[in-house]
C-alpha positions in Angstrom: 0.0 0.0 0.0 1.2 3.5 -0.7 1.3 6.1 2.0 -1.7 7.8 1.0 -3.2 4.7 0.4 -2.9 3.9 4.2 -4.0 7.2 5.1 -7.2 6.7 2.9 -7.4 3.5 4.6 -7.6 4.6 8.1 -9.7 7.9 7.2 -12.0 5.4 6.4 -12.0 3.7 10.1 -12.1 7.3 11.5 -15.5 7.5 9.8 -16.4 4.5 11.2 -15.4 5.0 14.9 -17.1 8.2 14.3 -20.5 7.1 13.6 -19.9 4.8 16.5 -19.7 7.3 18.6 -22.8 9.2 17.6 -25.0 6.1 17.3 -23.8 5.6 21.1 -25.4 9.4 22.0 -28.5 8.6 19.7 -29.0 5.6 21.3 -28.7 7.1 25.4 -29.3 11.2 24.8 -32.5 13.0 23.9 -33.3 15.3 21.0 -34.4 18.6 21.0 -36.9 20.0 18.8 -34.4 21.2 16.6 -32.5 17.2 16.4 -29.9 18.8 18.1 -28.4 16.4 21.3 -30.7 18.2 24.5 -28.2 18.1 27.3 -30.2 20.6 29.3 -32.2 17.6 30.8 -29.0 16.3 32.7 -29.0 12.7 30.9 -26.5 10.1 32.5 -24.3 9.1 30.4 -21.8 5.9 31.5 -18.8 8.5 32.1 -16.6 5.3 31.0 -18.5 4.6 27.6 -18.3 8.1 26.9 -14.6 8.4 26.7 -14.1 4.7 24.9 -15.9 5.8 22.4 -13.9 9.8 22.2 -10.5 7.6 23.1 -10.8 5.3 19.9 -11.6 8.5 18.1 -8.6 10.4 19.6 -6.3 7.2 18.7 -7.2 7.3 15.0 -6.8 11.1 14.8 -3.4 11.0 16.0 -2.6 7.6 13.8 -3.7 9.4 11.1 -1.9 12.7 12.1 1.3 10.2 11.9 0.8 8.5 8.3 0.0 12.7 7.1 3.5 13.4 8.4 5.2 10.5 7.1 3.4 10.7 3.3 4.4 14.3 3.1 7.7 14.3 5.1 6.3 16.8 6.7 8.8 18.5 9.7 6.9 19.1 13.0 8.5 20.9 15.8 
């Protein structure tokens, strides 16, 4: 695979983990009338769920962050 092939690759399984993430708040959080998340009713979210899910995100972000540097040679610092 080429370098931007990779990057493709795991661009792909950020979109993924992504739409993990928001099925998880459809699934536990209320909308408003607007379909935007309504946090002003104080819903309990598992506090550990919550940050598996932004964690995996956070992971693929900064893999992908890595592969952008490396297919560019891109100097950072």
């Amino acid at each position: 695979m080429t370098p931007i092939e990779d990057v493709k690759k795991e661009m792909r399984k950020l979109e993924e983990l992504r739409g993990e993430f928001y099925k998880f708040f459809d699934e536990n959080l209320p909308k408003n009338e607007f379909g935007s998340f309504d946090f002003s009713s104080n819903p309990t979210l598992d506090a550990k769920e919550v940050y598996e899910h932004f964690f995996k995100l956070d992971y693929q972000a900064r893999k992908i962050r890595g592969l952008l540097i490396e297919a560019r040679d891109i100097k950072v610092g």
